[in-house]
C-alpha positions as CSV (number, residue, x, y, z in Angstrom):
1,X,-126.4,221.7,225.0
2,X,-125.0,223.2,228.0
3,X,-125.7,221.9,231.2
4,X,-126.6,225.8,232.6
5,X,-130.0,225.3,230.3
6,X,-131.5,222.7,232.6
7,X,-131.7,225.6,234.7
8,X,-134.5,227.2,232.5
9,X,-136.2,224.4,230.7
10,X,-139.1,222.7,231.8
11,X,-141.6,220.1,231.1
12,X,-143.9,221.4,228.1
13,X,-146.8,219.8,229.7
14,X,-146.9,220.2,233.5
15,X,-144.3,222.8,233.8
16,X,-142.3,220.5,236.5
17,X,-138.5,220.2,236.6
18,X,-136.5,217.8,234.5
19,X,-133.8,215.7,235.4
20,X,-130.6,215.0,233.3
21,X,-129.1,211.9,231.7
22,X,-126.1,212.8,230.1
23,X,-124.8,209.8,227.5
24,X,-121.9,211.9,225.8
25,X,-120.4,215.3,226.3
26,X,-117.7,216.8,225.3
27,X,-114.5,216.8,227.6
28,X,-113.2,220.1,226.5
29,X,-116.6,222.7,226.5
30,X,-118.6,220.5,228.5
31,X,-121.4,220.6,226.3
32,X,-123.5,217.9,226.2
33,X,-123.9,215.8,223.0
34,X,-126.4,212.9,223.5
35,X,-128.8,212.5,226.4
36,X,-132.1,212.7,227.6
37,X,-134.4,214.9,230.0
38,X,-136.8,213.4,232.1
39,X,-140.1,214.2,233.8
40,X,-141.2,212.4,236.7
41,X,-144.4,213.3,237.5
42,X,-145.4,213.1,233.5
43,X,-142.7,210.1,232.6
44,X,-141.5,211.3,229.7
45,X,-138.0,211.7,228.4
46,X,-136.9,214.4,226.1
47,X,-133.9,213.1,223.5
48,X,-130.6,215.1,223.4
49,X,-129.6,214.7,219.9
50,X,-126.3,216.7,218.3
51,X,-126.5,219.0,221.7
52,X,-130.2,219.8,220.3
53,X,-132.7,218.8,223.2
54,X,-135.8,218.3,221.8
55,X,-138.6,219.5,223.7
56,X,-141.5,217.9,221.4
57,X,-143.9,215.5,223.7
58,X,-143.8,211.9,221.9
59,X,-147.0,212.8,220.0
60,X,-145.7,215.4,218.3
61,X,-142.6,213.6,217.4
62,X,-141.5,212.5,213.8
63,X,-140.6,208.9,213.9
């Protein structure tokens, strides 16, 4: 995922901005590989898997 997206995505349940935690990127493109986004005002964080953020809420997550 490239960190630019952050600049469009946003919380699939209130709309609100999402903060990023970045676990692992990569050095040279600067993508990021693992991580989460986070909504404040709904507390929930969105997984960065493989550079994939998923923006599923929990309930509609596969375990």
């Amino acid at each position: 995922m490239k960190p630019s997206l952050l600049e469009i995505l946003c919380c699939p349940k209130c709309k609100g901005d999402l903060e990023l935690h970045v676990f692992e990127s990569d050095e040279e493109s600067g993508e990021i590989i693992s991580g989460d986004l986070y909504c404040k005002n709904c507390d929930i964080h969105f997984p960065i898997e493989d550079g994939i953020p998923n923006m599923l809420l929990p309930e509609q997550r596969e375990e």
